[in-house]
PyMOL Python script that loads the backbone (N, CA, C, O; Angstrom):
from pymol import cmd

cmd.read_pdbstr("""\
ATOM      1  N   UNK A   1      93.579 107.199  89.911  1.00  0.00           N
ATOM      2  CA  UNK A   1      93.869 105.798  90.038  1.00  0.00           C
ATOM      3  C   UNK A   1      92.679 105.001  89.496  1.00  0.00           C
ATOM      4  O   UNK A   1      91.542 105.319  89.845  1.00  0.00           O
ATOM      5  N   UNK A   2      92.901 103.932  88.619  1.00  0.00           N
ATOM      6  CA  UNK A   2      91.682 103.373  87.882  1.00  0.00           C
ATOM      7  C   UNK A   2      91.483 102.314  89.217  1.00  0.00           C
ATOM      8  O   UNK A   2      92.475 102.142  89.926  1.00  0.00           O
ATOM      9  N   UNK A   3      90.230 101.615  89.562  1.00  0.00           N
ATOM     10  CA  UNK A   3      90.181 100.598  89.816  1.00  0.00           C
ATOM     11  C   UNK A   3      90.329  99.155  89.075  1.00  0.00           C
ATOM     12  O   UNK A   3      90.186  98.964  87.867  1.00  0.00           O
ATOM     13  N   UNK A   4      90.622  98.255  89.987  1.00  0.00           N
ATOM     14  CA  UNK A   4      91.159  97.316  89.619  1.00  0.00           C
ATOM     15  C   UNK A   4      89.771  96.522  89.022  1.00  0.00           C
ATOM     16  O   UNK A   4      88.706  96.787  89.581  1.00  0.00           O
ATOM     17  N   UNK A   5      89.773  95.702  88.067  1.00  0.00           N
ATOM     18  CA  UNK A   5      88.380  95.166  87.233  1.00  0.00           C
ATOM     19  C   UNK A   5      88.027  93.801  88.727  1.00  0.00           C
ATOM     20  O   UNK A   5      88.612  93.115  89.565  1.00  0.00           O
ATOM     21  N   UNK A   6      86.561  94.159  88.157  1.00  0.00           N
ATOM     22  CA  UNK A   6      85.913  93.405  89.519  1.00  0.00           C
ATOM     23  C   UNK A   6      86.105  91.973  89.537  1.00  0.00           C
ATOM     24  O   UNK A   6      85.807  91.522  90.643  1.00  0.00           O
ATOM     25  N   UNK A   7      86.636  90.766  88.414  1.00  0.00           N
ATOM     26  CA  UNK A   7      87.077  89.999  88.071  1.00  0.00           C
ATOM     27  C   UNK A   7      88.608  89.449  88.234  1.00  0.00           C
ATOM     28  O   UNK A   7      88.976  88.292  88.034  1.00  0.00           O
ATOM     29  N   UNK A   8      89.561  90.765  88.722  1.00  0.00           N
ATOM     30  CA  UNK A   8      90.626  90.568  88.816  1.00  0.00           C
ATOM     31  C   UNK A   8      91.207  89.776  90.039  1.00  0.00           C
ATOM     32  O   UNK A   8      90.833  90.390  91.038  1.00  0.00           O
ATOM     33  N   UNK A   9      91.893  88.778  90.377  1.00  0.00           N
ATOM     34  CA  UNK A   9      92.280  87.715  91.056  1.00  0.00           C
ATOM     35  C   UNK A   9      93.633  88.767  92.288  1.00  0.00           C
ATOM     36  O   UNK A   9      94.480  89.565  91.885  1.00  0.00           O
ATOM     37  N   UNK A  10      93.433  88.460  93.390  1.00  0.00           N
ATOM     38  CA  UNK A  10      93.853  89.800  94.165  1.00  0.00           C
ATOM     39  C   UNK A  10      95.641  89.110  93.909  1.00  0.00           C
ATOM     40  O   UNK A  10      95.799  87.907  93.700  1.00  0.00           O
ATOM     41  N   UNK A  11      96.952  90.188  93.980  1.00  0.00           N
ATOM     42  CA  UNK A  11      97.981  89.546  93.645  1.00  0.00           C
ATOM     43  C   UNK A  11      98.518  88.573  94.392  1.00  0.00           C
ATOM     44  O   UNK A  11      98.432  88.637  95.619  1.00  0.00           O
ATOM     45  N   UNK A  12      99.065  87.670  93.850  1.00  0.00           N
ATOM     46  CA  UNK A  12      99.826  86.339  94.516  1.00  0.00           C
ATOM     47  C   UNK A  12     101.003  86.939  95.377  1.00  0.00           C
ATOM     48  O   UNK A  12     101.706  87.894  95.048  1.00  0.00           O
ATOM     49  N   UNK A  13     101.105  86.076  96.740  1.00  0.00           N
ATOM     50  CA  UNK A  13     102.212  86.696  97.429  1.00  0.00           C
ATOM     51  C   UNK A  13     103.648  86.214  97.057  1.00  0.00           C
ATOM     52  O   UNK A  13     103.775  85.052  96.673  1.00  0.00           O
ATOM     53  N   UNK A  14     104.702  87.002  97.143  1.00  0.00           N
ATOM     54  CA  UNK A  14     106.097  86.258  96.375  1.00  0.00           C
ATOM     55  C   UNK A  14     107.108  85.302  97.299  1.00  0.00           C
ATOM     56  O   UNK A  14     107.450  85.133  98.470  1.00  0.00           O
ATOM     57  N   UNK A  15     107.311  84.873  96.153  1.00  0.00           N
ATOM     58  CA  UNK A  15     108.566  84.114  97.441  1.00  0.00           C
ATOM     59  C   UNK A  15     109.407  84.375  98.575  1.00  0.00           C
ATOM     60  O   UNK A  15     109.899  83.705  99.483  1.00  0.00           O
ATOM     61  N   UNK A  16     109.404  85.288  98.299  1.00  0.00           N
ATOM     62  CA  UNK A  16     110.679  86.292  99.058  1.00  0.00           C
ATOM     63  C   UNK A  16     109.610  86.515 100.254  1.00  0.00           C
ATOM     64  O   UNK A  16     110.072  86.151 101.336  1.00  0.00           O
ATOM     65  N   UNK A  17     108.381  86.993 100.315  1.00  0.00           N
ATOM     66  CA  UNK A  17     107.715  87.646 101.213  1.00  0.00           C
ATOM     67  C   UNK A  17     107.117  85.814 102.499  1.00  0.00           C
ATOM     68  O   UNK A  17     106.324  85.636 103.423  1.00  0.00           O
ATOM     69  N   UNK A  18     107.808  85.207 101.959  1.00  0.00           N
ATOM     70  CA  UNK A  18     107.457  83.773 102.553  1.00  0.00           C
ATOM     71  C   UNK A  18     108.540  83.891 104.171  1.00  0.00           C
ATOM     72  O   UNK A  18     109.669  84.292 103.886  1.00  0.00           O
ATOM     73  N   UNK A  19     108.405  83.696 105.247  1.00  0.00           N
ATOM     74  CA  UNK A  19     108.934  83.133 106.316  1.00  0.00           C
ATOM     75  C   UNK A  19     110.034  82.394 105.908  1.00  0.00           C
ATOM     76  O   UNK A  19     110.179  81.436 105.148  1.00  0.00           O
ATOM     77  N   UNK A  20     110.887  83.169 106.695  1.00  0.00           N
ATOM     78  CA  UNK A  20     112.420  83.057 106.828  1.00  0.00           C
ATOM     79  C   UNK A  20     112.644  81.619 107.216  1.00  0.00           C
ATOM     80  O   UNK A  20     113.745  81.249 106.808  1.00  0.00           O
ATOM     81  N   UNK A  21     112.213  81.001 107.639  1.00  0.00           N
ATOM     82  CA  UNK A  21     112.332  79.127 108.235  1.00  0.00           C
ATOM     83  C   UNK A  21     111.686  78.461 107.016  1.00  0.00           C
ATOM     84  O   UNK A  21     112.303  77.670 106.303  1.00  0.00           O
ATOM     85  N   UNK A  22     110.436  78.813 106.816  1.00  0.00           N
ATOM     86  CA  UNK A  22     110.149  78.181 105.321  1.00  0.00           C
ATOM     87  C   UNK A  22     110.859  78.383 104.394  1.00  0.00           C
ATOM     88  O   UNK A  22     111.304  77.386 103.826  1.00  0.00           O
ATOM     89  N   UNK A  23     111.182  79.533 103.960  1.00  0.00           N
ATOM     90  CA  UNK A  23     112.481  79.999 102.418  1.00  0.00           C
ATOM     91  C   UNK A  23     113.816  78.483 102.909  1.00  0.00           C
ATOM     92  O   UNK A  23     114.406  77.726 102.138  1.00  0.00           O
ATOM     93  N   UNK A  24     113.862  78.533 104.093  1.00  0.00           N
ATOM     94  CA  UNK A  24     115.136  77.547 104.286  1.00  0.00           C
ATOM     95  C   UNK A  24     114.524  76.212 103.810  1.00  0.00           C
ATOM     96  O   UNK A  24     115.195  75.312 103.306  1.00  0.00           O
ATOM     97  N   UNK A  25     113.682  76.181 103.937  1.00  0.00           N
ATOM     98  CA  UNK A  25     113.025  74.750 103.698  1.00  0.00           C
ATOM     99  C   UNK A  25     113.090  74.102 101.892  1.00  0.00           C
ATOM    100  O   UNK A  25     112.884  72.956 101.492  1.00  0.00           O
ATOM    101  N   UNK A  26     113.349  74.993 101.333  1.00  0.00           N
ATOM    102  CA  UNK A  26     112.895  74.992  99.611  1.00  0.00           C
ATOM    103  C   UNK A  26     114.409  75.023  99.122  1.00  0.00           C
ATOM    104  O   UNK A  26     115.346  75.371  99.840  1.00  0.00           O
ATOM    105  N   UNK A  27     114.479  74.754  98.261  1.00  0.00           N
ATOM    106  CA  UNK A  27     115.754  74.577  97.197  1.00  0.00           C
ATOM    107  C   UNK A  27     115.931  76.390  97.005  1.00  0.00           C
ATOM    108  O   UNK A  27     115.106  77.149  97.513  1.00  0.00           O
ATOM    109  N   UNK A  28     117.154  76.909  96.181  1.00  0.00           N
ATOM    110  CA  UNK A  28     117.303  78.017  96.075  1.00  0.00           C
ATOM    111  C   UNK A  28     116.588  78.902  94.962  1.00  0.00           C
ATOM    112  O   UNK A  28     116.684  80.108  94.732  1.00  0.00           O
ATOM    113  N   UNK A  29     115.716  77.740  94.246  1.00  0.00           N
ATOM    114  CA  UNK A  29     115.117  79.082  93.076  1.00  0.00           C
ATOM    115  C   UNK A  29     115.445  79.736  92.486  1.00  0.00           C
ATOM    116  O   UNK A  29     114.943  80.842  92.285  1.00  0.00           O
ATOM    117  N   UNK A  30     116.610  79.192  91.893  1.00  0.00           N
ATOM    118  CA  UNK A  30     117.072  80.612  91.395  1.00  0.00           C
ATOM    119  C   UNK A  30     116.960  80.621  89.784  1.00  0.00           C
ATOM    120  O   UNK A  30     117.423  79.865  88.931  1.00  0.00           O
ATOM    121  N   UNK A  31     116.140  81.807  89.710  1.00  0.00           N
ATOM    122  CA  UNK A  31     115.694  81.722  87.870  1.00  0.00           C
ATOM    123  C   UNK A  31     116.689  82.077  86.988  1.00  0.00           C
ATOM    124  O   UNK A  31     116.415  83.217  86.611  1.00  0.00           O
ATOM    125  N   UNK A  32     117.458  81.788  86.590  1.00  0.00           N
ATOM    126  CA  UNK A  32     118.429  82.126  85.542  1.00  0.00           C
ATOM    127  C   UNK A  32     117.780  82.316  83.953  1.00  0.00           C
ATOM    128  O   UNK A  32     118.536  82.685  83.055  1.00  0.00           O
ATOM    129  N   UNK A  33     116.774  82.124  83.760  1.00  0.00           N
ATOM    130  CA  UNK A  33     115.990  82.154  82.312  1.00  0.00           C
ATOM    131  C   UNK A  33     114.686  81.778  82.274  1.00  0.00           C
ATOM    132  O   UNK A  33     113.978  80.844  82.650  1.00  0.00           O
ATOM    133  N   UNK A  34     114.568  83.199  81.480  1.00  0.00           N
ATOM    134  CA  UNK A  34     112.807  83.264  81.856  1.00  0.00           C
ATOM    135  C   UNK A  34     112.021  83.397  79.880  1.00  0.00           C
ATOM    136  O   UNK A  34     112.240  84.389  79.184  1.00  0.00           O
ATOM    137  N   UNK A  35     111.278  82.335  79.448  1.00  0.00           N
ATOM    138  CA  UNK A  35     111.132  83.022  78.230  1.00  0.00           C
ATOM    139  C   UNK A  35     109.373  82.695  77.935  1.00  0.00           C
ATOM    140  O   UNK A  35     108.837  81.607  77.726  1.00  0.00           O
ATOM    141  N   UNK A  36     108.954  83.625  77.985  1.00  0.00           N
ATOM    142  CA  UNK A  36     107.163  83.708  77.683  1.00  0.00           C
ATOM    143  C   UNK A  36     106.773  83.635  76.112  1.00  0.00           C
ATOM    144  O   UNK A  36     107.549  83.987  75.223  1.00  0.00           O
ATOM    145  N   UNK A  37     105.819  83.266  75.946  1.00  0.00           N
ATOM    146  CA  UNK A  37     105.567  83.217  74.969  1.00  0.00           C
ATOM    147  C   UNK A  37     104.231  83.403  74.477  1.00  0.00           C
ATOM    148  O   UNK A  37     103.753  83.199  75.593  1.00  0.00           O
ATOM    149  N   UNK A  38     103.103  83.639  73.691  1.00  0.00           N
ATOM    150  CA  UNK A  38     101.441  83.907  73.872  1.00  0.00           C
ATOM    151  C   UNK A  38     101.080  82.154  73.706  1.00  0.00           C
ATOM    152  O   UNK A  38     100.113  81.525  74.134  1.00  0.00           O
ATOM    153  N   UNK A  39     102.385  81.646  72.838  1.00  0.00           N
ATOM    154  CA  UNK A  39     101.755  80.361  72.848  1.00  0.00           C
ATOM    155  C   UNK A  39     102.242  79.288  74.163  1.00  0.00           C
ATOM    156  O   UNK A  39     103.403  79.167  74.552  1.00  0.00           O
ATOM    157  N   UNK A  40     101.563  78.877  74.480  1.00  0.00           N
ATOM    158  CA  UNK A  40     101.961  78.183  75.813  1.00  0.00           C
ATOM    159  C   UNK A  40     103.094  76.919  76.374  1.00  0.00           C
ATOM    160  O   UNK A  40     103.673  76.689  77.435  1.00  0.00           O
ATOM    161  N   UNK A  41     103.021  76.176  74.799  1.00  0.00           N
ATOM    162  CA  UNK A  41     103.498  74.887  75.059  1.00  0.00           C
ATOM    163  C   UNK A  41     105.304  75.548  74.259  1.00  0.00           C
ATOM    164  O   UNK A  41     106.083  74.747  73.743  1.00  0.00           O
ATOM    165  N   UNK A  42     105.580  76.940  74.341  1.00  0.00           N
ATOM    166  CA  UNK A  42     107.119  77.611  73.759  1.00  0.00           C
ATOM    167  C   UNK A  42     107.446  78.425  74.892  1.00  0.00           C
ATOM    168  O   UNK A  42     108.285  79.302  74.686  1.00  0.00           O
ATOM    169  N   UNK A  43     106.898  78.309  76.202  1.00  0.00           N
ATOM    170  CA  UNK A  43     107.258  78.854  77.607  1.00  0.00           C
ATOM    171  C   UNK A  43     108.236  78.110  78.369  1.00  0.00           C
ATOM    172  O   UNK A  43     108.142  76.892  78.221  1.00  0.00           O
ATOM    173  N   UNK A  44     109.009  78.450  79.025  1.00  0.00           N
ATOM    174  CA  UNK A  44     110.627  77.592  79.820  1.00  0.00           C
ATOM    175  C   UNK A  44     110.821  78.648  80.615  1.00  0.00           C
ATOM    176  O   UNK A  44     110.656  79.844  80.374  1.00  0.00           O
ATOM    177  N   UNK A  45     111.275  77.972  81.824  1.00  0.00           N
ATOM    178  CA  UNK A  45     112.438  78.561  82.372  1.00  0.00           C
ATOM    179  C   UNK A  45     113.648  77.995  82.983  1.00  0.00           C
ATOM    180  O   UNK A  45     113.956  76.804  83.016  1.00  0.00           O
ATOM    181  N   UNK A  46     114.130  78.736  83.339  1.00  0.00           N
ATOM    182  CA  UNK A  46     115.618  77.974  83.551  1.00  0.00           C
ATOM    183  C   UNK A  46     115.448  77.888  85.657  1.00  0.00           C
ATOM    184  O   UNK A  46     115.796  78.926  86.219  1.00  0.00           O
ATOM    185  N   UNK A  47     115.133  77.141  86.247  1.00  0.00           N
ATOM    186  CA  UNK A  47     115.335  77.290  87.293  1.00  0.00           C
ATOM    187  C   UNK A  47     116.101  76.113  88.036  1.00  0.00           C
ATOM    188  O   UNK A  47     116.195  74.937  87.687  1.00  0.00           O
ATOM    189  N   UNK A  48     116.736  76.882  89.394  1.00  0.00           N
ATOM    190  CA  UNK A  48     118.173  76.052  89.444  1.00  0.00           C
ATOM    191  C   UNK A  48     118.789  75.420  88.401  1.00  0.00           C
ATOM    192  O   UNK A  48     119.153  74.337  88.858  1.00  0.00           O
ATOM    193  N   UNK A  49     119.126  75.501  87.186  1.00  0.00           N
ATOM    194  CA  UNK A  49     119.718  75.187  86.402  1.00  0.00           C
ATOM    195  C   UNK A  49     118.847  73.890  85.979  1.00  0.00           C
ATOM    196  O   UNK A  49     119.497  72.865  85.774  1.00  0.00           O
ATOM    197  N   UNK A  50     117.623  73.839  85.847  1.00  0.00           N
ATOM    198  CA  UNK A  50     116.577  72.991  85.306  1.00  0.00           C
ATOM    199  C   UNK A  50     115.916  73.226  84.170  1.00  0.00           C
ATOM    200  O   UNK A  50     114.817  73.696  84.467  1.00  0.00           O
ATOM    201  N   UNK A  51     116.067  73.112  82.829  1.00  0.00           N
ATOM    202  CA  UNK A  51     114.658  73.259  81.851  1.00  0.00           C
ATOM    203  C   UNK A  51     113.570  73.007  82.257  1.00  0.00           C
ATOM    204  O   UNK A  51     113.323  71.825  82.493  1.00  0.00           O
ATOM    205  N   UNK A  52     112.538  74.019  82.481  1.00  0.00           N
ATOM    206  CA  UNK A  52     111.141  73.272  83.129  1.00  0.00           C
ATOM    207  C   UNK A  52     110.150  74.416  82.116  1.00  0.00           C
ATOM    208  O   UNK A  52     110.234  75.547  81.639  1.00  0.00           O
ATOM    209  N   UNK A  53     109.143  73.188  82.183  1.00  0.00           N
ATOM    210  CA  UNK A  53     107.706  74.150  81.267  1.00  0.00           C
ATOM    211  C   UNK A  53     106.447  74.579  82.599  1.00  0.00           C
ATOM    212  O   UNK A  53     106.430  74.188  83.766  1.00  0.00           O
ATOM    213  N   UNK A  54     105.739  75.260  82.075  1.00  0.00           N
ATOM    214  CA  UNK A  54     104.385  74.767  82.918  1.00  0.00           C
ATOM    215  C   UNK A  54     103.792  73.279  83.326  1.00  0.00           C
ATOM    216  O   UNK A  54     103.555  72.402  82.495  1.00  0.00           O
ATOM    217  N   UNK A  55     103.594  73.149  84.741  1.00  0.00           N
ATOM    218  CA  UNK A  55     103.107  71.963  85.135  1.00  0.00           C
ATOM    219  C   UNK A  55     104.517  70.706  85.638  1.00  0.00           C
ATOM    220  O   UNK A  55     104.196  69.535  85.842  1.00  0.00           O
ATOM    221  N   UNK A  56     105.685  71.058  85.750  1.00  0.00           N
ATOM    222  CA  UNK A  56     106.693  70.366  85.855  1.00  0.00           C
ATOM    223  C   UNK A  56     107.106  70.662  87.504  1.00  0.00           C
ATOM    224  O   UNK A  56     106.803  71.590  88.254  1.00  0.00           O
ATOM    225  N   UNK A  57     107.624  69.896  87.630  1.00  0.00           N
ATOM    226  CA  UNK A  57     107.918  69.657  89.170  1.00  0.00           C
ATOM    227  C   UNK A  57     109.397  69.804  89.536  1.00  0.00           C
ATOM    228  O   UNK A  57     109.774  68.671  89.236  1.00  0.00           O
ATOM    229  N   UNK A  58     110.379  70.373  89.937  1.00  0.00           N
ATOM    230  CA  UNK A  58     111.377  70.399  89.775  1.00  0.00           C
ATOM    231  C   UNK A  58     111.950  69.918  91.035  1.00  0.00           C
ATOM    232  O   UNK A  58     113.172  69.783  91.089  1.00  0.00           O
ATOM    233  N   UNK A  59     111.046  69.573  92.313  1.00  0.00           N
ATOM    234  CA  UNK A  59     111.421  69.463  93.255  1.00  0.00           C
ATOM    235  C   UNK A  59     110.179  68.756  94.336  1.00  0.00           C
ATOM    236  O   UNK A  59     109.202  69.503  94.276  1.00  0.00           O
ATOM    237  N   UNK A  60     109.949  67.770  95.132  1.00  0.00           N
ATOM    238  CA  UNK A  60     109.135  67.797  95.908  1.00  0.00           C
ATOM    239  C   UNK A  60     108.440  68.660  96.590  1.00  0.00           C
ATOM    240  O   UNK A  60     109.014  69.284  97.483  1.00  0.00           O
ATOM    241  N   UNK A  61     106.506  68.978  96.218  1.00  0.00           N
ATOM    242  CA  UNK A  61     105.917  69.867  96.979  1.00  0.00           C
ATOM    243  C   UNK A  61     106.566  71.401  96.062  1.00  0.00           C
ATOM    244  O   UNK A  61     106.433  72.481  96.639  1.00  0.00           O
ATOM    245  N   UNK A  62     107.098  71.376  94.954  1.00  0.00           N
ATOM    246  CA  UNK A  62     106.662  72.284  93.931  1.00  0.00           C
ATOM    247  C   UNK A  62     106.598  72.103  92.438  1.00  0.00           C
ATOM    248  O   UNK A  62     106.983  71.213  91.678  1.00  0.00           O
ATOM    249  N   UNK A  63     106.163  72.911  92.327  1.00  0.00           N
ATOM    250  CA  UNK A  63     105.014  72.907  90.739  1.00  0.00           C
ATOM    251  C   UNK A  63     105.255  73.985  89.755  1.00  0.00           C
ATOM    252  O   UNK A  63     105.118  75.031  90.388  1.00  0.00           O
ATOM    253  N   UNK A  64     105.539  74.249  88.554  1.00  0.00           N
ATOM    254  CA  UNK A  64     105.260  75.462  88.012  1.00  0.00           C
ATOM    255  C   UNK A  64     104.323  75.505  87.460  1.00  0.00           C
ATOM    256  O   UNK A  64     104.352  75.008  86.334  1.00  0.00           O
ATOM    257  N   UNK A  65     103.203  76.022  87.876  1.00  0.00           N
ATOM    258  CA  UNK A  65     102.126  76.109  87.159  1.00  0.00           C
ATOM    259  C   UNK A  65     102.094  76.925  85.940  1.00  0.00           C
ATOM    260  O   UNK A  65     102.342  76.272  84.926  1.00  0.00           O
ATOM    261  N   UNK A  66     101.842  78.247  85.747  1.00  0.00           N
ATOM    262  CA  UNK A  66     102.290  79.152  84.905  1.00  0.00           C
ATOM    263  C   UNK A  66     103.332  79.668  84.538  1.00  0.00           C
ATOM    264  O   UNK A  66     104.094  79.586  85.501  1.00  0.00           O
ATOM    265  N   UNK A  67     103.743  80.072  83.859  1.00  0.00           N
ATOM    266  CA  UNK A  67     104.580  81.080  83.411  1.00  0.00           C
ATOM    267  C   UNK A  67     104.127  82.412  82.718  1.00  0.00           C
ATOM    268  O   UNK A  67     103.481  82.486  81.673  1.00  0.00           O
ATOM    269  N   UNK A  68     104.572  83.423  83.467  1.00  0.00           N
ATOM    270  CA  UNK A  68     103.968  84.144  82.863  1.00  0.00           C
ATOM    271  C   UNK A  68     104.777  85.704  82.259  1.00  0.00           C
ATOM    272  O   UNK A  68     105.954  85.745  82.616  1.00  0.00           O
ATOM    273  N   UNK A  69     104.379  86.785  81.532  1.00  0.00           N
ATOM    274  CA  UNK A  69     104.961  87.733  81.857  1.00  0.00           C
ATOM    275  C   UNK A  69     106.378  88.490  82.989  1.00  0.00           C
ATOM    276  O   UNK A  69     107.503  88.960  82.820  1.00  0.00           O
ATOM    277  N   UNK A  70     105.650  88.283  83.877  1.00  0.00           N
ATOM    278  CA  UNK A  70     106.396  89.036  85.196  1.00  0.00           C
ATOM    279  C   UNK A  70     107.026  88.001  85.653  1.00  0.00           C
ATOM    280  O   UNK A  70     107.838  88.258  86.542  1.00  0.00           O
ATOM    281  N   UNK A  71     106.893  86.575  85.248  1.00  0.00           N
ATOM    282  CA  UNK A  71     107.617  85.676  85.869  1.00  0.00           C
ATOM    283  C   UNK A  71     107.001  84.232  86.186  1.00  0.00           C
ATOM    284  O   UNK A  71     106.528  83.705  85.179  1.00  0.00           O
ATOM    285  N   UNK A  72     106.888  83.396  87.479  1.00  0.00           N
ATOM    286  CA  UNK A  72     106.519  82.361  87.227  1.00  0.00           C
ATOM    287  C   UNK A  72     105.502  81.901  88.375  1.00  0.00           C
ATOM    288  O   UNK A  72     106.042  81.870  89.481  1.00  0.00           O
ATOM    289  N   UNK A  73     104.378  81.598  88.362  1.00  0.00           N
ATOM    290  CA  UNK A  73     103.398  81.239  89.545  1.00  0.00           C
ATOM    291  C   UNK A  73     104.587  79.519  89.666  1.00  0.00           C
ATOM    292  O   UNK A  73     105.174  78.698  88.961  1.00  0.00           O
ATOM    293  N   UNK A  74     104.337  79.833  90.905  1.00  0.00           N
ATOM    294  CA  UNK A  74     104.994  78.225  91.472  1.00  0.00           C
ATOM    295  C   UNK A  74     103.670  77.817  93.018  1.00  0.00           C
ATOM    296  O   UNK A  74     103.568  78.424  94.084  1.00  0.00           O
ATOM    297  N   UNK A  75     102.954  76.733  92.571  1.00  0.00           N
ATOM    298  CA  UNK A  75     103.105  76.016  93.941  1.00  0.00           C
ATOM    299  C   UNK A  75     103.539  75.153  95.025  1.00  0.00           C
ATOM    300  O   UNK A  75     103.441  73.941  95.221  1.00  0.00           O
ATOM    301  N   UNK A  76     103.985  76.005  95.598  1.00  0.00           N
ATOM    302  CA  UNK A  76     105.373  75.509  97.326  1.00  0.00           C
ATOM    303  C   UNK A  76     104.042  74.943  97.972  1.00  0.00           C
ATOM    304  O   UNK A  76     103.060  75.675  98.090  1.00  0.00           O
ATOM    305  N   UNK A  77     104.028  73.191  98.523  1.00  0.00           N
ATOM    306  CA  UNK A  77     103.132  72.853  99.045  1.00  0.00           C
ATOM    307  C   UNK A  77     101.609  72.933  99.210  1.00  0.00           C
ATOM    308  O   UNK A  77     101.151  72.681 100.324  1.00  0.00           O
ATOM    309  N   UNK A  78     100.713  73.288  98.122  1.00  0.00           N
ATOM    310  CA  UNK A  78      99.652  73.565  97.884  1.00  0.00           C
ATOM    311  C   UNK A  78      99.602  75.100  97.827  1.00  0.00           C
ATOM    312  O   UNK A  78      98.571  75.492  97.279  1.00  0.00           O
ATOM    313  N   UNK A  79     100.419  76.074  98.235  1.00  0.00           N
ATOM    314  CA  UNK A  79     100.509  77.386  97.959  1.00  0.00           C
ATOM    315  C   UNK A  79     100.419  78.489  96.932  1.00  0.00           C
ATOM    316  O   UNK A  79     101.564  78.691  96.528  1.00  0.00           O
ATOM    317  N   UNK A  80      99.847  79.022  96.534  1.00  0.00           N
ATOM    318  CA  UNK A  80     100.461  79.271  94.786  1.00  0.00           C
ATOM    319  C   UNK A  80     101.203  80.856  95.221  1.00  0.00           C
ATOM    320  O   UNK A  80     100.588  81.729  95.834  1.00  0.00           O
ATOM    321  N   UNK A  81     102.504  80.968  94.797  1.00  0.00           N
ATOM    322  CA  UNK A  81     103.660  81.953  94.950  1.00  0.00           C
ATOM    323  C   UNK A  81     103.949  82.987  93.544  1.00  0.00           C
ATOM    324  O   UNK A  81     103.555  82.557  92.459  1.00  0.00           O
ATOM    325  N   UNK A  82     104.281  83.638  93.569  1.00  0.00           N
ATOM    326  CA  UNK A  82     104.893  84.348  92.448  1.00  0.00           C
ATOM    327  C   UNK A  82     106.541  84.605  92.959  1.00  0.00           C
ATOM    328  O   UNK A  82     106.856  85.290  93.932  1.00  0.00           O
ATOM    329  N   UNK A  83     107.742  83.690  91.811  1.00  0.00           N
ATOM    330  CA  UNK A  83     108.795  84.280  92.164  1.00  0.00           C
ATOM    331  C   UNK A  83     108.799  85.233  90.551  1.00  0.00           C
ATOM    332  O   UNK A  83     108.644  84.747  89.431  1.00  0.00           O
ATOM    333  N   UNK A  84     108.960  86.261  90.800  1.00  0.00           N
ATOM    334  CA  UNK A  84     109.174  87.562  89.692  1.00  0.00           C
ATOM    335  C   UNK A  84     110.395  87.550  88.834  1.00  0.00           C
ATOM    336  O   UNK A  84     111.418  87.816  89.465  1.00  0.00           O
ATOM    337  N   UNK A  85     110.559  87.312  87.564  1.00  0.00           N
ATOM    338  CA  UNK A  85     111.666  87.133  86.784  1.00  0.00           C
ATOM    339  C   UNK A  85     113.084  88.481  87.385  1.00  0.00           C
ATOM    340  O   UNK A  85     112.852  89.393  88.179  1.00  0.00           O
ATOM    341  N   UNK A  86     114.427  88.206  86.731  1.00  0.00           N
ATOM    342  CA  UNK A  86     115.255  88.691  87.155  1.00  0.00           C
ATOM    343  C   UNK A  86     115.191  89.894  86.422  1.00  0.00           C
ATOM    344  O   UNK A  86     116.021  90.782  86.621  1.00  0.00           O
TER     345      UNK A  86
END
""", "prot")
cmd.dss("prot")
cmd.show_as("cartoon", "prot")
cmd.util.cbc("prot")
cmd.orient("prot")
């Protein structure tokens, strides 16, 4: 097993792994289209049936910050989340 580089940011916890009363609290998330790109400002996803880029708000008290690979950092109320593409 390699270790993990001493620089590496420990993983973000996912949505799903969020409290069952909080998940009720948030819109449904649901990613229908996920498309990455190396260049940043050609990144989208499709959530709840929203076009959104990095930095767009789709909802009060969340954020998409990144997009990335595996899917999309979102912050839920100052939180930063990973929901994981489909």
């Amino acid at each position: 097993m390699t270790p993990a580089p001493v620089d590496a940011a420990p993983p973000l916890p996912s949505v799903a792994s969020l409290p069952a009363a909080d998940r009720a609290q948030l819109p449904p998330l649901k990613l229908s289209m996920h498309v990455y790109s190396d260049t940043p400002a050609q990144r989208f996803v499709i959530l709840d049936g929203q076009r959104l880029a990095e930095g767009a708000a789709p909802t009060a008290g969340v954020v998409v910050e990144e997009i990335r690979r595996d899917g999309l950092v979102l912050s839920i109320n100052g939180q930063r989340m990973l929901l994981t593409r489909p």
